[in-house]
C-alpha positions as CSV (number, residue, x, y, z in Angstrom):
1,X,30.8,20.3,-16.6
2,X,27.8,18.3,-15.1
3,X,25.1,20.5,-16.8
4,X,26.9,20.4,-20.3
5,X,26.5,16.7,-19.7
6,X,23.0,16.8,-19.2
7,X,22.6,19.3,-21.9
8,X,24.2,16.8,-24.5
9,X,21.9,14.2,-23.2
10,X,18.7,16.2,-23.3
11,X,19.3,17.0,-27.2
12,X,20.1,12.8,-27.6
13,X,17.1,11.9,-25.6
14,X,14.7,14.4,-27.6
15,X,15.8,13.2,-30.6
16,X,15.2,9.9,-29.9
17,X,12.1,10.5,-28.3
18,X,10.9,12.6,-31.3
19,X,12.0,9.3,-34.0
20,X,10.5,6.3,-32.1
21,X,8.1,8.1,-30.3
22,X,7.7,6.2,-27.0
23,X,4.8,5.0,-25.7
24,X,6.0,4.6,-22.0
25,X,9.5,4.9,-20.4
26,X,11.2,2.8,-17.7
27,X,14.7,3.9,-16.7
28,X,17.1,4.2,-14.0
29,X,17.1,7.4,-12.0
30,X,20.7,7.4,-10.4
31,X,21.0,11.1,-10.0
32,X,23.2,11.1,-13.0
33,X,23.3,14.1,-16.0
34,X,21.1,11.6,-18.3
35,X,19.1,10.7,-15.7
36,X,18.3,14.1,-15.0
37,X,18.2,14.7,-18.1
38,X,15.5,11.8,-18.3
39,X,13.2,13.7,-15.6
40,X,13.4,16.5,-17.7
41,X,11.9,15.1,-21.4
42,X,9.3,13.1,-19.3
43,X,8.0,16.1,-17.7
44,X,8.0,18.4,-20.5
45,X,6.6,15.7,-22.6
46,X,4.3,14.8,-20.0
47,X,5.5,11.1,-20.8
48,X,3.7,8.0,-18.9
49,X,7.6,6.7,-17.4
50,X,8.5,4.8,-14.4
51,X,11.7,5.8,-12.7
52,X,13.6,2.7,-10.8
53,X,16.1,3.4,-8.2
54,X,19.7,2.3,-8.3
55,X,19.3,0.3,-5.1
56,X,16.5,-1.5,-6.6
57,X,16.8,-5.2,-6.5
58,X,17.4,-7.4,-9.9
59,X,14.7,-9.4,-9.0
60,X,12.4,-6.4,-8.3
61,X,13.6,-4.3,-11.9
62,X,13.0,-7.4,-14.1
63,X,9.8,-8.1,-12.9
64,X,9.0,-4.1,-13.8
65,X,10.5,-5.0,-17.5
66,X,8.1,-8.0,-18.2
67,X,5.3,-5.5,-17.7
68,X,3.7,-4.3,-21.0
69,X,3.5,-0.9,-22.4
70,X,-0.1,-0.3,-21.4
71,X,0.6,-1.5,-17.8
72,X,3.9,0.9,-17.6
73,X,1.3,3.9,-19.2
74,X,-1.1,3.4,-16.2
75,X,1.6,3.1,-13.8
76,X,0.8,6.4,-11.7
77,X,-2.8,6.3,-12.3
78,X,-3.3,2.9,-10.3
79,X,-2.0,4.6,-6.8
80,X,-1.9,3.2,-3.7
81,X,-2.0,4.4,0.1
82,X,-0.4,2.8,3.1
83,X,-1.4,2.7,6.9
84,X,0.5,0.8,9.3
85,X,-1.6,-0.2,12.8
86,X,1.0,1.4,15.9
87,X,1.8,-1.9,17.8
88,X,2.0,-1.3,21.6
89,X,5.8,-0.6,22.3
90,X,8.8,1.9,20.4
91,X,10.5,-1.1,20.1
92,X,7.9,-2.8,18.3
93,X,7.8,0.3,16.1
94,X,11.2,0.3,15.5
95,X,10.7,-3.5,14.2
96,X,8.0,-2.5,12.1
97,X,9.7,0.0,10.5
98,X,12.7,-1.3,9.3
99,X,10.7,-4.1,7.7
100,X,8.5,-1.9,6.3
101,X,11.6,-0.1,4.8
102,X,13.0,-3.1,3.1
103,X,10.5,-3.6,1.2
104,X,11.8,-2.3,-2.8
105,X,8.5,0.6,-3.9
106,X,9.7,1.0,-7.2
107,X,9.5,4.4,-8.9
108,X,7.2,5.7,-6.0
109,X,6.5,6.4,-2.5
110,X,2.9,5.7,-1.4
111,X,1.4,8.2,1.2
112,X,2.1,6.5,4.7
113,X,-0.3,6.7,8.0
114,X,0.6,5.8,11.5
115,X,-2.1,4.9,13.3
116,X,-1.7,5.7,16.8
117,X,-4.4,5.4,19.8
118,X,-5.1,8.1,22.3
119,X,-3.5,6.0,25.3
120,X,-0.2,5.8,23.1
121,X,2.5,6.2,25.6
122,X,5.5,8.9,24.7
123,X,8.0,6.8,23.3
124,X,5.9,5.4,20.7
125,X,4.6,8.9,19.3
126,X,8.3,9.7,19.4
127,X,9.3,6.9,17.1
128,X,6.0,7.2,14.9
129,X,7.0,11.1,14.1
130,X,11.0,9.8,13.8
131,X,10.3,7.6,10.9
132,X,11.7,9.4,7.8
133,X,9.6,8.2,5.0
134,X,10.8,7.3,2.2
135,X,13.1,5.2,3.6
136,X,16.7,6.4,2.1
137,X,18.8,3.5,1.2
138,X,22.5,3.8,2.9
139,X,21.8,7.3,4.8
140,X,21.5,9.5,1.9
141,X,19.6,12.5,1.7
142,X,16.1,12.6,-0.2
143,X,16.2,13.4,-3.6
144,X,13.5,16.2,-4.0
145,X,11.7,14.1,-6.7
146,X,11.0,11.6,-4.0
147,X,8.8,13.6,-1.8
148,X,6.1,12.0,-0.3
149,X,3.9,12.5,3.2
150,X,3.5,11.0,6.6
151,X,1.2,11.8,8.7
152,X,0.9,10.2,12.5
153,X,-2.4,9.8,13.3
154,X,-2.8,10.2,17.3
155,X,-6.4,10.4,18.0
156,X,-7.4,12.9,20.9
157,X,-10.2,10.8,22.4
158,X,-10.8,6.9,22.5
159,X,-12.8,5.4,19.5
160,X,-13.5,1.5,18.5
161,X,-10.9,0.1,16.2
162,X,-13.4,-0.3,13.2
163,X,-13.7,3.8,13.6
164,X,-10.0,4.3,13.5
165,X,-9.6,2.2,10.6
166,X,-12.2,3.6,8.7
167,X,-11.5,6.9,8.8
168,X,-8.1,6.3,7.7
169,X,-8.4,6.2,3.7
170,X,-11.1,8.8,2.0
171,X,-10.4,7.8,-1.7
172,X,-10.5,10.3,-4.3
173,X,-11.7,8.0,-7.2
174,X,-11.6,4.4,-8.2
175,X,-8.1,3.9,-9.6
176,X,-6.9,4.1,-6.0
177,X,-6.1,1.4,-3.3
178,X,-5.5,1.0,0.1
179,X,-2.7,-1.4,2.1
180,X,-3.5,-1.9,5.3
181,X,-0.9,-3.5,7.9
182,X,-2.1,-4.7,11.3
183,X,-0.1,-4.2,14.5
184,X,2.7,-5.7,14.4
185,X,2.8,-6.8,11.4
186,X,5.8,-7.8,9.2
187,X,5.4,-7.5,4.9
188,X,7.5,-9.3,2.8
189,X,10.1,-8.1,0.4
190,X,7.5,-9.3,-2.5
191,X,4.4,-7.2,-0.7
192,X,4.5,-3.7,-3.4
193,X,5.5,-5.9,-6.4
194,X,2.3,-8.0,-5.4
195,X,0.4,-4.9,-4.8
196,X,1.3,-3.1,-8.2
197,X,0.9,-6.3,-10.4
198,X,-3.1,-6.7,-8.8
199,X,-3.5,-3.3,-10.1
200,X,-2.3,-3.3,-12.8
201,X,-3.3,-6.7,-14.2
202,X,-6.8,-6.9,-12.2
203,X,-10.4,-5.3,-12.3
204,X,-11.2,-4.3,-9.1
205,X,-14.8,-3.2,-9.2
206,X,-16.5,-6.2,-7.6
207,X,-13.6,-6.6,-4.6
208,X,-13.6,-5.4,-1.1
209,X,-9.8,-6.9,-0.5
210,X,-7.4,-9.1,-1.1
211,X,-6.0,-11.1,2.2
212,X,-2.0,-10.8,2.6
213,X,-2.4,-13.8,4.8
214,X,-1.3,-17.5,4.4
215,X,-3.8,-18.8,1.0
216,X,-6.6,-21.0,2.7
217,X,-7.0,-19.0,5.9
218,X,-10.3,-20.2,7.2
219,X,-13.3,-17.6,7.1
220,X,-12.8,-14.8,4.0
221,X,-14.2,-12.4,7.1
222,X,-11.9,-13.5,9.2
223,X,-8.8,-13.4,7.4
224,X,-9.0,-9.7,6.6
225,X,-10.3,-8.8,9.5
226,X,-7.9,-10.9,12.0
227,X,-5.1,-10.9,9.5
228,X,-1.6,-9.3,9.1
229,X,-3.1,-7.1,6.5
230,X,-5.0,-6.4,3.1
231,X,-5.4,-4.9,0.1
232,X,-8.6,-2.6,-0.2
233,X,-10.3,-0.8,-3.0
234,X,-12.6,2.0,-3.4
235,X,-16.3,1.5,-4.1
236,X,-16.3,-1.1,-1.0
237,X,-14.5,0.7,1.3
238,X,-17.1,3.9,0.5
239,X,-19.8,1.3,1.7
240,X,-17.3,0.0,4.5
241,X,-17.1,3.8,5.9
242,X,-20.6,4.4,6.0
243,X,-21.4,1.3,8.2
244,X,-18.8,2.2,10.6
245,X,-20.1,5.5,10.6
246,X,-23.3,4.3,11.6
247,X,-22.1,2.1,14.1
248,X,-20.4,4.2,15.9
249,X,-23.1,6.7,16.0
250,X,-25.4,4.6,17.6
251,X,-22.3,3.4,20.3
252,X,-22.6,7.4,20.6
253,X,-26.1,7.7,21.8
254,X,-26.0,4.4,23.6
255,X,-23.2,5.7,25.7
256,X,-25.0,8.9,26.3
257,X,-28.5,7.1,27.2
258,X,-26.6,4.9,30.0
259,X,-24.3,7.9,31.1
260,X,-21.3,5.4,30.7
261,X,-17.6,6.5,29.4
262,X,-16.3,3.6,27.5
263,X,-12.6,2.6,26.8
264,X,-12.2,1.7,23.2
265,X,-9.2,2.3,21.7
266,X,-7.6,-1.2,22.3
267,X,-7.0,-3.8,20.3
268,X,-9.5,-6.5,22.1
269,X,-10.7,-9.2,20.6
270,X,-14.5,-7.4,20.7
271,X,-12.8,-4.7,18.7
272,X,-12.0,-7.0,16.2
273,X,-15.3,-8.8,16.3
274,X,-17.2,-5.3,15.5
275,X,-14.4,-5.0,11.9
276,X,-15.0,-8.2,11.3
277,X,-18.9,-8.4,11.4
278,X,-18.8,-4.7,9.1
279,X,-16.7,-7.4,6.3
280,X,-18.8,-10.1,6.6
281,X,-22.0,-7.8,6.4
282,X,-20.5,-6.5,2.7
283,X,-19.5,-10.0,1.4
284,X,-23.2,-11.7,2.8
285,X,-24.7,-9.3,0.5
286,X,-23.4,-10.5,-2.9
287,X,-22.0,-6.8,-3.9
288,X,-18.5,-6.8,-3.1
289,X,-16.2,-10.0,-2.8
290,X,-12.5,-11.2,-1.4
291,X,-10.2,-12.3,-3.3
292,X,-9.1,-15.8,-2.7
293,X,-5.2,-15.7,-3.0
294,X,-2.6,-18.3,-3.9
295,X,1.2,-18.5,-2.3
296,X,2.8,-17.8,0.4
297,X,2.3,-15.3,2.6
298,X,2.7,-11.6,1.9
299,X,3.2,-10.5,6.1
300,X,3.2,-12.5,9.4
301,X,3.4,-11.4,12.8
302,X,6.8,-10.9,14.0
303,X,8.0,-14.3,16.0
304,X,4.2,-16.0,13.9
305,X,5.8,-18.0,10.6
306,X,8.5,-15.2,9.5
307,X,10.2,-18.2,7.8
308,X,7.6,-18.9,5.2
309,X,7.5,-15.1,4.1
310,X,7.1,-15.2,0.5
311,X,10.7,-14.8,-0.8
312,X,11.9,-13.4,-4.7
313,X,12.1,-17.3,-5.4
314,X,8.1,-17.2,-4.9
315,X,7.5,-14.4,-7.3
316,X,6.2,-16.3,-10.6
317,X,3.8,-18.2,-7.9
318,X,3.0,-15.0,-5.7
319,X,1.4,-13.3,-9.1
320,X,0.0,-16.0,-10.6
321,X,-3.5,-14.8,-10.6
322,X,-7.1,-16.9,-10.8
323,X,-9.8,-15.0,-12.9
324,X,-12.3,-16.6,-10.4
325,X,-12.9,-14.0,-7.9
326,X,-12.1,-10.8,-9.8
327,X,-11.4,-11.1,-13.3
328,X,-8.4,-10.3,-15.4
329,X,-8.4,-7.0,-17.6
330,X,-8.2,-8.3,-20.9
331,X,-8.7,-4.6,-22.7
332,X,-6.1,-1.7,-22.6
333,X,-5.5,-0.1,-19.5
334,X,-6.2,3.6,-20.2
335,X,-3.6,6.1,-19.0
């Protein structure tokens, strides 16, 4: 019975499809025989769609329906790639993670990294390789057309932060970003609505990152560097590898000249010092810049100003962009 239902609304939907002749397609995938049936004509038709969940918040859908039918075409081609820093405890982990999976992704699961050191202690592996990813709203099963990959990073010998970091994204062109969550860290419910608005209303050339931080952090360096977490793109974090590449090479054959064994892997503040200086070194130069944000904050630390998260009351304010330190795409976005 189900499959004559979808059947009937496969003929309806082509037929529509065939008179208006859509240029994008936003729609609710609840598993249901049109919503299959949905799947269907945008895959045949190879169709630029965006597929919201049922358990998608009001808030979260009507924001995706003020977006324009460029932005909804370039929807999958402006992708984005998340790492999460491991904290130092499972329980931690376990905080992390169920913040993480409140967050509403909309149509799509971003490729997730845990980022684990080599001294990580049992329990915390354990709970990094436990986290089922996508996160599936009320216990159900994943849907096969919500596939997406984890991978837990545990590195087999001690390197510097800045390395571990670093190594963690290896674009594959320009139309990709990178979010970046600190240890510990906590995202608002706002963060991936923030994060898909940027790319999709933004050029993004010019910018190394975009703080999630409190606006008016003091020191651009320091605020992605020391922060909760950021938003970075491609062409800066090519140059941002490279120089952590180099660094660490020459940590390499300094280690070797003075027969030493060091212990990096830590989160000390010298670890942070060596990310931050790599930051500032790009900005100084005048190539790449940071975007200077407005509105609340899009992550904290856990106990560190959770109240002043930025709430769905802060959207309009949360994406009210300035054209001063990356300017807004006033041409098509090409699909």
């Amino acid at each position: 019975r189900e499959s004559r239902l979808e059947a009937q609304a496969m003929r309806a939907l082509q037929a529509q499809a065939g008179a208006l002749k859509p240029e994008a397609i936003l729609f609710i995938d609840d598993d249901s025989p049109p919503a299959r049936a949905m799947r269907q004509l945008v895959r045949l038709r190879k169709l630029p769609h965006v597929a919201l969940d049922r358990a998608a918040p009001a808030w979260a859908s009507a924001w995706v329906g003020t977006l324009s039918a460029e932005q909804l075409r370039a929807w999958r081609t402006r992708s984005v790639s998340l790492a999460v820093v491991a904290p130092q405890t499972a329980a931690q982990m376990e905080a992390v993670r169920a913040s993480l999976d409140a967050v509403p992704l909309l149509g799509e699961t971003p490729p997730l990294q845990i980022l684990l050191p080599s001294t990580a202690p049992t329990a915390l592996v354990r709970s990094a390789r436990d986290w089922t990813w996508p996160p599936q709203p009320d216990g159900r099963a994943a849907h096969a057309r919500r596939r997406s990959t984890k991978w837990v990073h545990l590195r087999a010998a001690p390197v510097s932060h800045l390395t571990r970091v670093a190594e963690s994204w290896y674009p594959l062109d320009e139309s990709e970003a990178f979010l970046l969550l600190a240890a510990g860290a906590v995202p608002s419910s706002l963060l991936y609505v923030f994060v898909k608005h940027f790319l999709l209303t933004m050029q993004t050339d010019s910018l190394l990152a975009v703080s999630l931080d409190a606006a008016g952090a003091s020191g651009a360096a320091a605020s992605i560097a020391n922060g909760c977490g950021a938003l970075f793109f491609p062409r800066a974090w090519s140059e941002l590898r490279e120089r952590a590449a180099a660094r660490a090479q020459r940590s390499t054959e300094a280690a070797h000249r003075s027969q030493a064994s060091e212990t990096l892997d830590t989160h000390a503040p010298a670890e942070t010092a060596e990310w931050e200086q790599v930051i500032g070194e790009l900005v100084h130069e005048g190539e790449f810049r940071i975007y200077e944000r407005k509105g609340p904050p899009l992550c904290a630390f856990a106990g560190d100003g959770l109240s002043r998260l930025a709430q769905p009351p802060d959207l309009p304010e949360t994406l009210r962009f300035s054209g001063k330190s990356a300017r807004l795409i006033s041409e098509p976005i090409e699909a």
